[in-house]
C-alpha positions as CSV (number, residue, x, y, z in Angstrom):
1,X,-4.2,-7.0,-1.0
2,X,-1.9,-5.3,-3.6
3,X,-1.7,-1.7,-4.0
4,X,-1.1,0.9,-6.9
5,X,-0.1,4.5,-6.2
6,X,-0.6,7.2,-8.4
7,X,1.1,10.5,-9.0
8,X,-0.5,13.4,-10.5
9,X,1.6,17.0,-11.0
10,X,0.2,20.1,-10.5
11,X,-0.4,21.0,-13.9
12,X,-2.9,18.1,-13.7
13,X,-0.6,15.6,-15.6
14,X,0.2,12.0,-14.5
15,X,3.6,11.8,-13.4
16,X,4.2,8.0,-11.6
17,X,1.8,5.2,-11.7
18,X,3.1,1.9,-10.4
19,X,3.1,-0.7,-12.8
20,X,4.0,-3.5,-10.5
21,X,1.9,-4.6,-7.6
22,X,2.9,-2.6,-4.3
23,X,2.0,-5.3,-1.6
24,X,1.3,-3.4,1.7
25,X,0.8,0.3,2.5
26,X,4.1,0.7,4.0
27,X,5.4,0.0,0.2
28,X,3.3,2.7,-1.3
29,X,4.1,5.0,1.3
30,X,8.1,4.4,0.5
31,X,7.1,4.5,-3.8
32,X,5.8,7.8,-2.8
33,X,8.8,9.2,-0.7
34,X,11.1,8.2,-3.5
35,X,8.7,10.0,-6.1
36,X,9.5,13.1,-3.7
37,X,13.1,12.5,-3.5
38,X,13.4,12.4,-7.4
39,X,11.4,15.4,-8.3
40,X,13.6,17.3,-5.6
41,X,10.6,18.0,-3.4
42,X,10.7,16.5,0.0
43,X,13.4,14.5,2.1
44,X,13.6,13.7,5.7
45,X,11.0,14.8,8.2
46,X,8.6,16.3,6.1
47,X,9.2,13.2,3.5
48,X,8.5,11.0,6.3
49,X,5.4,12.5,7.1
50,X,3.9,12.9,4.1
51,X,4.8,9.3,3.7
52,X,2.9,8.3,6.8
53,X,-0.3,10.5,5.8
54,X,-0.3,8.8,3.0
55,X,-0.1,5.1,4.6
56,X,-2.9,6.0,6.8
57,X,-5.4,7.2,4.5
58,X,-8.6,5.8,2.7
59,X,-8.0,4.3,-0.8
60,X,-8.7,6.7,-3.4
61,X,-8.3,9.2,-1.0
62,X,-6.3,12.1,-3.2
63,X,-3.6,13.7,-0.5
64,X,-2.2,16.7,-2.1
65,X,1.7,17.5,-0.9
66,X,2.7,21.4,-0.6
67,X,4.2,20.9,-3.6
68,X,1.4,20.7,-5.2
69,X,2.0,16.7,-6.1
70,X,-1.2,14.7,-5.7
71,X,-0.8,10.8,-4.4
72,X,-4.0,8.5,-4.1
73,X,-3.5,5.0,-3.6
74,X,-5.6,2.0,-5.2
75,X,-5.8,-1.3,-5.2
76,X,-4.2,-3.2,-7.8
């Protein structure tokens, strides 16, 4: 099943929405970490976590980073 993640800033704008098909979980999970990395937010550890969080959860479950980045994954 392909996968879409989407990125919404704290100010409540959309700031990455994939517009190719993600195939598994794990490749949502890395689109996400790089969205982190770019914006200057989260490396590492706490990257890596997140990352995992966001693996595991429901579809259209909205997980909301410290930062106050939102990431919910779809399917395609």
């Amino acid at each position: 099943m392909p996968y879409r993640l989407i990125v919404t800033r704290p100010n409540g704008t959309q700031a990455h929405s994939s517009t190719e098909p993600l195939g598994t979980r794990h490749a949502v999970a890395l689109s996400a970490l790089k969205v982190l990395a770019a914006q200057n937010i989260a490396f590492g550890r706490a990257g890596l976590a997140f990352g995992r969080e966001l693996r595991d959860a429901p579809l259209s479950e909205t997980l909301t980073h410290d930062s106050g980045y939102a990431f919910r994954t779809e399917a395609f």
